[in-house]
DSSP file (Angstrom, degrees, kcal/mol; ACC not computed):
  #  RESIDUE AA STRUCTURE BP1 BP2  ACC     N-H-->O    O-->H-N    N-H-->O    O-->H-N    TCO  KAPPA ALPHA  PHI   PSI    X-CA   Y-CA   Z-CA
    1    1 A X              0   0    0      0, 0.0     3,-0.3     0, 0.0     4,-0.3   0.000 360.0 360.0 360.0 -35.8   16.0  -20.0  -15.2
    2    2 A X    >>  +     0   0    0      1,-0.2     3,-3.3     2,-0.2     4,-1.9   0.987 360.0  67.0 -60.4 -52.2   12.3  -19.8  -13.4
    3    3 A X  H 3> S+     0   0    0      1,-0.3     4,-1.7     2,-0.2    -1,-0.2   0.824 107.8  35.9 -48.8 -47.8   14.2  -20.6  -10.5
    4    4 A X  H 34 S+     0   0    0     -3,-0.3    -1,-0.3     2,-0.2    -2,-0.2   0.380 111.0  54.3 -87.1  -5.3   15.9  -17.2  -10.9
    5    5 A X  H <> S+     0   0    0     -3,-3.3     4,-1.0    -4,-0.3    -2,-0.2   0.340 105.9  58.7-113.6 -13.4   13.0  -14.9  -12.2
    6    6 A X  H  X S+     0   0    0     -4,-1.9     4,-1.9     2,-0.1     5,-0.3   0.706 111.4  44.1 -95.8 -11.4   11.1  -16.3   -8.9
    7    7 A X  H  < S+     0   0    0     -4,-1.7     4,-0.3    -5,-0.5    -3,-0.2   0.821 109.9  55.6 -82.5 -20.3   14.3  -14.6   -6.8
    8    8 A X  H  > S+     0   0    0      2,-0.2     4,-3.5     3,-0.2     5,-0.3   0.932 111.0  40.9 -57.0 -63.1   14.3  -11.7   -8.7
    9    9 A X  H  X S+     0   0    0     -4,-1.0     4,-2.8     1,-0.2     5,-0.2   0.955 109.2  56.4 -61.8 -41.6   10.9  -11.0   -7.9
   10   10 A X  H  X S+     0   0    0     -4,-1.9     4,-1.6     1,-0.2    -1,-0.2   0.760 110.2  50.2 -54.6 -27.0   10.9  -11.8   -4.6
   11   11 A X  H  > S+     0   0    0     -4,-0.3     4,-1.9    -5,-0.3    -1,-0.2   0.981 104.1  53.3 -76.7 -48.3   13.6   -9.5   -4.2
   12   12 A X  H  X S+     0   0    0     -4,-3.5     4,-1.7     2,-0.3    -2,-0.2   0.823 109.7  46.4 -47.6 -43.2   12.2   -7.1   -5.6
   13   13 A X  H  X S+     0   0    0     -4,-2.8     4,-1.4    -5,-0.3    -1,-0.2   0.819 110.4  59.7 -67.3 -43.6    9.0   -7.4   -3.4
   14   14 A X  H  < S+     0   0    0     -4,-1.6     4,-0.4    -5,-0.2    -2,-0.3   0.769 107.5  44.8 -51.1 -35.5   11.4   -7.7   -0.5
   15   15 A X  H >X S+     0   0    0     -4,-1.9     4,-3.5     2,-0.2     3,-1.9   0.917 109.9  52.2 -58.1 -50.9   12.7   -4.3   -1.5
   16   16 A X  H 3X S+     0   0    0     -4,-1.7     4,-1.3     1,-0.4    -2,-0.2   0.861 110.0  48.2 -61.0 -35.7    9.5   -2.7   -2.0
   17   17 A X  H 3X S+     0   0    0     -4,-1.4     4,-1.6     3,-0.2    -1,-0.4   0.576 106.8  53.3 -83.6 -14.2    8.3   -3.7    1.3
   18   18 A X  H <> S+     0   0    0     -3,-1.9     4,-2.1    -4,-0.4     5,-0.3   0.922 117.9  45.0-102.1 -54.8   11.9   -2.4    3.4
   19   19 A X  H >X S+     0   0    0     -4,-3.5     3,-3.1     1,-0.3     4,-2.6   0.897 112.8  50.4 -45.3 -62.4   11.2    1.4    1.4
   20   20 A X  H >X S+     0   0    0     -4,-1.3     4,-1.7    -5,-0.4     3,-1.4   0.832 113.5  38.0 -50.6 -61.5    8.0    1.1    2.2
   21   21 A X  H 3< S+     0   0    0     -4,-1.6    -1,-0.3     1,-0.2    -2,-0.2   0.833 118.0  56.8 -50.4 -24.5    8.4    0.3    6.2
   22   22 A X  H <X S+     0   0    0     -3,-3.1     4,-4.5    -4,-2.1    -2,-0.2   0.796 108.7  43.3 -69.4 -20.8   11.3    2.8    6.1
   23   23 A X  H <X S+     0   0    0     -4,-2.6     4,-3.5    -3,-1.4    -1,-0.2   0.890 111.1  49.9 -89.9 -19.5    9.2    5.2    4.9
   24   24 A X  H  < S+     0   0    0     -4,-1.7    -1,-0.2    -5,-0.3    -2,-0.2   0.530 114.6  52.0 -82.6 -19.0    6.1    4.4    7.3
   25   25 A X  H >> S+     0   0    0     -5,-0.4     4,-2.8     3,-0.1     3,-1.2   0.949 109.2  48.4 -87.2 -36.3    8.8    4.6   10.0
   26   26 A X  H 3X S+     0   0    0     -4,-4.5     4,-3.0     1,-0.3    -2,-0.2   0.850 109.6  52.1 -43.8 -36.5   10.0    8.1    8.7
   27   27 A X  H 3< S+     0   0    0     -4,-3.5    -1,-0.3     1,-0.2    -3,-0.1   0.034 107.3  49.6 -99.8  45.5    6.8    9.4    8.6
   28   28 A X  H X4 S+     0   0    0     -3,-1.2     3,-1.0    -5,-0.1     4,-0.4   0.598 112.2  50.8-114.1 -48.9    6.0    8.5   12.2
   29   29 A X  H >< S+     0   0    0     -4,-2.8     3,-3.4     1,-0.2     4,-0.5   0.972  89.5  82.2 -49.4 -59.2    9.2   10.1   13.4
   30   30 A X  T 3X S+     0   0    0     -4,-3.0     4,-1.7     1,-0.3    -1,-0.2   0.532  89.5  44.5 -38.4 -19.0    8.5   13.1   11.6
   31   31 A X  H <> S+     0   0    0     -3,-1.0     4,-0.8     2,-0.2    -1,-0.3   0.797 116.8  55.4 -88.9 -22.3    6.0   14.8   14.5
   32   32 A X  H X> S+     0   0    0     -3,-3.4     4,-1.8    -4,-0.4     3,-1.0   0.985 105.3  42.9 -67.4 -58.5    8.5   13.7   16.8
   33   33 A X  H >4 S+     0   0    0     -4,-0.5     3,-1.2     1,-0.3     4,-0.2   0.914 114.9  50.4 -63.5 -48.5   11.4   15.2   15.5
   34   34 A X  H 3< S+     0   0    0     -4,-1.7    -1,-0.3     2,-0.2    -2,-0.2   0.639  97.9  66.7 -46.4 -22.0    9.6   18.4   14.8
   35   35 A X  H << S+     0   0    0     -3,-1.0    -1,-0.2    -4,-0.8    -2,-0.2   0.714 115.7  36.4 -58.0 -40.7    8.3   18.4   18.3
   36   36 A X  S << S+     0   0    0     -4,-1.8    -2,-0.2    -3,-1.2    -1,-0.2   0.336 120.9  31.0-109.1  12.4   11.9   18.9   18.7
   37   37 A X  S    S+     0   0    0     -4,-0.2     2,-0.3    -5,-0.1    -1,-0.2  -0.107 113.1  54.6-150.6  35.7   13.7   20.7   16.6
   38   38 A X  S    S-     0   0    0     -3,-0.2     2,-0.1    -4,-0.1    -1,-0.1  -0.967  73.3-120.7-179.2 150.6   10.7   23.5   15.4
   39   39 A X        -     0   0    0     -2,-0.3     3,-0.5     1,-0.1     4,-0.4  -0.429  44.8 -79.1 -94.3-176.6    8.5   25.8   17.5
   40   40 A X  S >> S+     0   0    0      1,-0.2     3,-1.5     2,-0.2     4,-0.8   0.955 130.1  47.6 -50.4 -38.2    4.6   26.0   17.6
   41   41 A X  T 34 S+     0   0    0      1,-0.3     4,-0.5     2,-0.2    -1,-0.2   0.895 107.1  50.0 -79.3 -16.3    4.5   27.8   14.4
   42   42 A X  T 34 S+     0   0    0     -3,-0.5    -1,-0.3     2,-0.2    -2,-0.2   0.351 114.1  51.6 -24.8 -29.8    6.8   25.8   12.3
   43   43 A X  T X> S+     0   0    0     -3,-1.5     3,-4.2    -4,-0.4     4,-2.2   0.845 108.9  45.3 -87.6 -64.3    4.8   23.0   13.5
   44   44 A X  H 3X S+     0   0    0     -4,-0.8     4,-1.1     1,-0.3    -2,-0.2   0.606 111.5  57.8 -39.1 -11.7    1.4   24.4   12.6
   45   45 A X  H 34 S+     0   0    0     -4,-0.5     4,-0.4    -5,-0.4    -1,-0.3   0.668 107.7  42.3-103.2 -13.4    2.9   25.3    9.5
   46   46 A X  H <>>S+     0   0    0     -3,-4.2     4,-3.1    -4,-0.2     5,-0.5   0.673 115.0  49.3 -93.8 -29.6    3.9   21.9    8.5
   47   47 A X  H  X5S+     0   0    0     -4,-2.2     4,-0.7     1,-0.2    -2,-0.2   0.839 109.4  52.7 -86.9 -11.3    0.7   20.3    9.6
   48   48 A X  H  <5S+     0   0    0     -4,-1.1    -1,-0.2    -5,-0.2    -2,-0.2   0.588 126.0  27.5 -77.2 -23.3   -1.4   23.1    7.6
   49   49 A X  H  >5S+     0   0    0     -4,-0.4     4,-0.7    -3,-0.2    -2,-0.2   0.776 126.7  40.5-114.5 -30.8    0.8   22.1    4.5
   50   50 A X  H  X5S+     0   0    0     -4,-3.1     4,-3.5     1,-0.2    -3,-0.2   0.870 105.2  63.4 -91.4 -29.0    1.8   18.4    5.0
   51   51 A X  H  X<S+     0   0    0     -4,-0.7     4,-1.4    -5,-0.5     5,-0.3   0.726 100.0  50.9 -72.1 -16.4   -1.7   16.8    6.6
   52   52 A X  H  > S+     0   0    0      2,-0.2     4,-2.3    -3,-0.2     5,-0.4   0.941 113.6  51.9 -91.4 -58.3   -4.1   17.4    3.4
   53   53 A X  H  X S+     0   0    0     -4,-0.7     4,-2.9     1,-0.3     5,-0.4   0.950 112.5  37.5 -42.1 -57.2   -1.4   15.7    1.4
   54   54 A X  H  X S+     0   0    0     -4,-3.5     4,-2.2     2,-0.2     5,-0.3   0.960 108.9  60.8 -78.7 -29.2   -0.9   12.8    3.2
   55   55 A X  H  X S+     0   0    0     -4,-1.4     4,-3.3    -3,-0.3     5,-0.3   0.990 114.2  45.5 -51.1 -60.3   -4.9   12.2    4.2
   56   56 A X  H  X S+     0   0    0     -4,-2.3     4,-2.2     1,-0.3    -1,-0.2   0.793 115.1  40.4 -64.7 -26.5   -5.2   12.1    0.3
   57   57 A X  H  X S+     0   0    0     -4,-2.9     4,-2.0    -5,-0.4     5,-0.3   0.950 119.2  57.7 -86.4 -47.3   -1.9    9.6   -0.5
   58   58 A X  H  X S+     0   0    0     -4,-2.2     4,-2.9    -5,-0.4    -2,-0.2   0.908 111.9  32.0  -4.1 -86.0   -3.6    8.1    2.6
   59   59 A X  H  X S+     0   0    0     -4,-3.3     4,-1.4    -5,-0.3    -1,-0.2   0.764 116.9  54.4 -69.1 -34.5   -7.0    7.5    1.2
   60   60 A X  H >X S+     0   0    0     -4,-2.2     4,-2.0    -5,-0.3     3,-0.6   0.996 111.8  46.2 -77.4 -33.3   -5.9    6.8   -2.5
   61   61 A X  H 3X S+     0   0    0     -4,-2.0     4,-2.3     1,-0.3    -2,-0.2   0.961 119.1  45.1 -77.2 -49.3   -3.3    3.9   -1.1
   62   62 A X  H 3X S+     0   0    0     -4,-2.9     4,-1.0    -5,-0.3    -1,-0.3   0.963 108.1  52.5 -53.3 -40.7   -6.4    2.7    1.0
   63   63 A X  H <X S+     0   0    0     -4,-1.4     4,-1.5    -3,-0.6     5,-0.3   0.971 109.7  53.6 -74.6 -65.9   -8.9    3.0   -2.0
   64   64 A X  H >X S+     0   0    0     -4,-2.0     4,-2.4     2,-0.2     3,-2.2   0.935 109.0  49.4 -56.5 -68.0   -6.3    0.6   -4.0
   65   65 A X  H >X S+     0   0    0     -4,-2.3     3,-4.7     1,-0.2     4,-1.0   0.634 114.7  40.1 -38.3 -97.3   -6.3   -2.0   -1.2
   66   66 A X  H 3X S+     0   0    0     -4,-1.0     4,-1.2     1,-0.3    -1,-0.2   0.493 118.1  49.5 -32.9 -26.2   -9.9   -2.2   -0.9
   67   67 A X  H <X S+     0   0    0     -3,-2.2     4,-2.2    -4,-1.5    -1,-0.3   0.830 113.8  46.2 -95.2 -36.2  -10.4   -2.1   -4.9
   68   68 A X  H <X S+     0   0    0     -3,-4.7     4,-2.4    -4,-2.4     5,-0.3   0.913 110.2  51.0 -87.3 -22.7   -7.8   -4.7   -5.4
   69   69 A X  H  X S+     0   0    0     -4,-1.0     4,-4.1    -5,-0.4     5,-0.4   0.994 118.1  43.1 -49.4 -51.2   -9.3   -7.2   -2.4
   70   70 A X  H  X S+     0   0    0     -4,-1.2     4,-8.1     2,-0.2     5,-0.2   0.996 112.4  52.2 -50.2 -72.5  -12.8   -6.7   -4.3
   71   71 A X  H  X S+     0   0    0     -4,-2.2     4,-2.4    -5,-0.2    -1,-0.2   0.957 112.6  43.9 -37.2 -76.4  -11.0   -7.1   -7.6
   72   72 A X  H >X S+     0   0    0     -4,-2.4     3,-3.8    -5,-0.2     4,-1.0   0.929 116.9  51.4 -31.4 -73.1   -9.3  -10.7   -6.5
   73   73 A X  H 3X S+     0   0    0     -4,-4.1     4,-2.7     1,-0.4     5,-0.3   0.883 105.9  44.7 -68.6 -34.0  -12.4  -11.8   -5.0
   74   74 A X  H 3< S+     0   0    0     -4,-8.1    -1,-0.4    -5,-0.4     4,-0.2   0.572 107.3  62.3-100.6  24.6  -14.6  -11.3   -7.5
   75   75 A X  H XX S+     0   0    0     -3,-3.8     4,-2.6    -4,-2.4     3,-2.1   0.880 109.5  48.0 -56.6 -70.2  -11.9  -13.1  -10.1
   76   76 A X  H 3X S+     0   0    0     -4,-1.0     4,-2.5     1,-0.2     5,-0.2   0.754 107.1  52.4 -21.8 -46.2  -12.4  -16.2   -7.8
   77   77 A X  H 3X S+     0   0    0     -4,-2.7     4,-1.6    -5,-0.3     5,-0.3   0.812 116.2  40.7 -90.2 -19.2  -16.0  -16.1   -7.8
   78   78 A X  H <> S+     0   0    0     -3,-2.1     4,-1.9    -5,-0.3    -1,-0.3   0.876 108.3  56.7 -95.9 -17.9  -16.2  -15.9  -11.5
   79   79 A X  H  X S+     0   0    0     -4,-2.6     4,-3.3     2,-0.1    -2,-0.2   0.832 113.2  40.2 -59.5 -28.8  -13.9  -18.0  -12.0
   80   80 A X  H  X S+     0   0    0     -4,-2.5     4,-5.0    -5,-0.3     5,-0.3   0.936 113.8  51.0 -65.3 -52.7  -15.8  -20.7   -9.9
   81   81 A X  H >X S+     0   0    0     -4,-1.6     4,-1.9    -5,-0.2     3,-0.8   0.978 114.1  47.1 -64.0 -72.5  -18.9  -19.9  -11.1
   82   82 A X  H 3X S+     0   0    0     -4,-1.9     4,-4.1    -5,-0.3    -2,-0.2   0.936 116.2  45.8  -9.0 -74.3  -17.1  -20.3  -14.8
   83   83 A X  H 3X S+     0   0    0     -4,-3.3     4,-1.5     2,-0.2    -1,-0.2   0.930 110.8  48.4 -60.9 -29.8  -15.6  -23.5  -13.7
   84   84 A X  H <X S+     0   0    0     -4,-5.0     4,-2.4    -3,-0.8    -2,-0.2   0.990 112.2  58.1 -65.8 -40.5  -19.0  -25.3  -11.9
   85   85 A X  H  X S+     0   0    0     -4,-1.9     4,-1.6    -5,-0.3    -1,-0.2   0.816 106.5  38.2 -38.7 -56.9  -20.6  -24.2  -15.1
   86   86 A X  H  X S+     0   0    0     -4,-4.1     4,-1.9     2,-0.2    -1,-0.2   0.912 123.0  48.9 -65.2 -27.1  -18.3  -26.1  -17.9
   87   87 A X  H >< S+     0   0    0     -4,-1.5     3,-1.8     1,-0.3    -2,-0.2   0.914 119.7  36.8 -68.1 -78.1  -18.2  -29.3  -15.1
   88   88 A X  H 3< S+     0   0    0     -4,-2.4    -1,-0.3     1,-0.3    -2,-0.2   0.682 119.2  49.3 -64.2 -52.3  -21.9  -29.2  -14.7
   89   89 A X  H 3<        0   0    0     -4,-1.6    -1,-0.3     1,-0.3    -2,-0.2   0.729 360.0 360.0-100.2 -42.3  -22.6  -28.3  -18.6
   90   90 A X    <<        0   0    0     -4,-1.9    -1,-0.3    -3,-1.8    -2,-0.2   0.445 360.0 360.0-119.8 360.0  -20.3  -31.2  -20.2
């Protein structure tokens, strides 16, 4: 039964990661395709409305990495420091 709740998740994390690339490819395309299918102002008008958005989905997605690296490490380090502490103490 574990056997089958650790393929589920890993599918599930294998999903999350193919949106996720799909979506990092759409929004790569996207200046290209506008490049090509929309004049200067139609572009300017997309970059005036779409670029503040994405800096900010940008910066919070960054702000969670850094906050969960930080987070991890300093579980380890208190959990080590926790654990030399009962070894040493008993």
């Amino acid at each position: 039964m574990s056997a089958s709740t650790n393929s589920n998740a890993s599918n599930r994390r294998g999903g999350r990661r193919s949106r996720a690339y799909r979506a990092l490819a759409a929004l790569a395309a996207a200046p290209l395709l506008l490049n090509l299918q929309c004049g200067d102002e139609a572009t300017r008008a997309f970059k005036q409305a779409a670029f503040p958005q994405l800096e900010a989905g940008l910066k919070a997605a960054l702000d969670g990495l850094v906050t969960g690296v930080f987070t991890i490490n300093s579980d380890s380090s208190t959990n080590s420091a926790s654990t030399s502490t009962n070894s040493s103490g008993g």
